[in-house]
C-alpha positions in Angstrom: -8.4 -5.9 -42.2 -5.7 -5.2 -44.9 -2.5 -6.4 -45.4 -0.7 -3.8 -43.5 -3.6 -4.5 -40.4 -2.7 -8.4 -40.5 0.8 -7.1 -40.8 1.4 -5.5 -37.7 -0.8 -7.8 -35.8 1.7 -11.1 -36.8 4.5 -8.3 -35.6 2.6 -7.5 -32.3 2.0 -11.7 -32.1 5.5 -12.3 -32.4 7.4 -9.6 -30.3 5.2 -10.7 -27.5 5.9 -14.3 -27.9 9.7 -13.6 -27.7 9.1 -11.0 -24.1 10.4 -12.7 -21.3 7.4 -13.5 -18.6 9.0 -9.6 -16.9 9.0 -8.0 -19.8 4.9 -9.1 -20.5 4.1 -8.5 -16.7 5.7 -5.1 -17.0 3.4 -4.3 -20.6 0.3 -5.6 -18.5 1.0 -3.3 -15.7 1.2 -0.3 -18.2 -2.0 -1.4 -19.8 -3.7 -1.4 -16.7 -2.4 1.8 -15.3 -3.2 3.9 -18.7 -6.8 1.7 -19.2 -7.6 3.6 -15.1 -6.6 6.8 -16.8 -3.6 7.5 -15.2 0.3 8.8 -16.8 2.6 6.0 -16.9 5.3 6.5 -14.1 7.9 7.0 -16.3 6.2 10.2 -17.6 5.6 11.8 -14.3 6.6 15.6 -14.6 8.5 17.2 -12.2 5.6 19.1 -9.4 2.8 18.7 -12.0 -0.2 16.9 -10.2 -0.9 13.9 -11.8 -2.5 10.4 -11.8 -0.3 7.3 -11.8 -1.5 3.6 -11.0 0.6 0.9 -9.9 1.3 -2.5 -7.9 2.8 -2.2 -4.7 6.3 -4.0 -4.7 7.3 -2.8 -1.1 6.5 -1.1 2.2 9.1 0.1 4.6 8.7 2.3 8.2 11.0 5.3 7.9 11.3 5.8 12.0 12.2 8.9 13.1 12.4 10.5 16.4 9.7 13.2 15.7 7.4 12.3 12.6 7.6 8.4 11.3 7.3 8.1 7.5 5.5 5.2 5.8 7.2 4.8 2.2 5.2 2.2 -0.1 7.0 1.6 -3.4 5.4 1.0 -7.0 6.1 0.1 -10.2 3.5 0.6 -13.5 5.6 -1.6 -15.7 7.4 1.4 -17.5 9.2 2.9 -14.0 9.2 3.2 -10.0 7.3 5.6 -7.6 7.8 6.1 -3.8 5.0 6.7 -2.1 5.7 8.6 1.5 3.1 9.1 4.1 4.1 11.5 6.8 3.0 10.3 10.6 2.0 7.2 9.2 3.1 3.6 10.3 1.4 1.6 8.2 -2.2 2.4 6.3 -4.4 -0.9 6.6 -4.9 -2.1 3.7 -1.9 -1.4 1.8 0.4 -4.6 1.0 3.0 -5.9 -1.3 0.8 -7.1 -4.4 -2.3 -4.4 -4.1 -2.7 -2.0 -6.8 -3.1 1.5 -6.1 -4.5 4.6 -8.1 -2.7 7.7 -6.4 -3.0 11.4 -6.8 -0.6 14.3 -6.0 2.4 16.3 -6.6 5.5 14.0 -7.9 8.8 15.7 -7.0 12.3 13.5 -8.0 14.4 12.5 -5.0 17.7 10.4 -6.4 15.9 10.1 -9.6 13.1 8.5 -8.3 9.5 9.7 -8.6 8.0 10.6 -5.0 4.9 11.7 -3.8 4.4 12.8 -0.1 0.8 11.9 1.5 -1.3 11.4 -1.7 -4.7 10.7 -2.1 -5.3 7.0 -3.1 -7.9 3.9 -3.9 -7.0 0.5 -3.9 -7.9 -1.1 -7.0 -9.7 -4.2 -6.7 -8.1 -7.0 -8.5 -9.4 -9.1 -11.2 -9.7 -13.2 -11.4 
């Protein structure tokens, strides 16, 4: 390795020494989410499918008086995504803490990144 490799490595050493313990959970969710192939939430287009990967942070029941709505939200380290299932209560399975690999169609409601019924995986965790 040259100078410039060992360089950039003592850099890389040192900013991550200084992160706060957030700041290094939210890089490891980011590496984690792009190593399972999928777009880092905070790069989610606007109605383009696409892949994103996160750990569920919470799950709330939307009741209405016609179709219930089970929102599950997630985070990738570098943004948020709301997850809705319509007609859903609850999906076994699903809990604060689980990581998920969704698919669909991201549209932006208040700024936040929201896919209706995707197709999903729980990831199985490590350690």
């Amino acid at each position: 390795m040259g100078t410039r490799g060992r360089w950039r490595t003592m850099t890389a050493a040192v900013t991550r020494m200084r992160a706060t313990p957030t700041e290094l959970e939210a890089d490891d969710l980011v590496a984690r989410a792009t190593g399972l192939g999928a777009t880092p939430i905070a790069e989610v287009v606007d109605r383009q499918p696409t892949v994103i990967c996160g750990e569920v942070r919470s799950l709330s029941l939307r009741p209405q008086v016609q179709v219930p709505a089970f929102i599950v939200v997630v985070t990738d380290g570098s943004g948020v995504a709301q997850l809705v299932w319509l007609g859903r209560r609850q999906i076994l399975g699903i809990e604060p803490g689980i990581v998920l690999r969704v698919q669909g169609r991201p549209t932006f409601r208040r700024g936040v990144a929201t896919i209706f019924n995707p197709a999903y995986e729980v990831i199985p965790q490590h350690g």
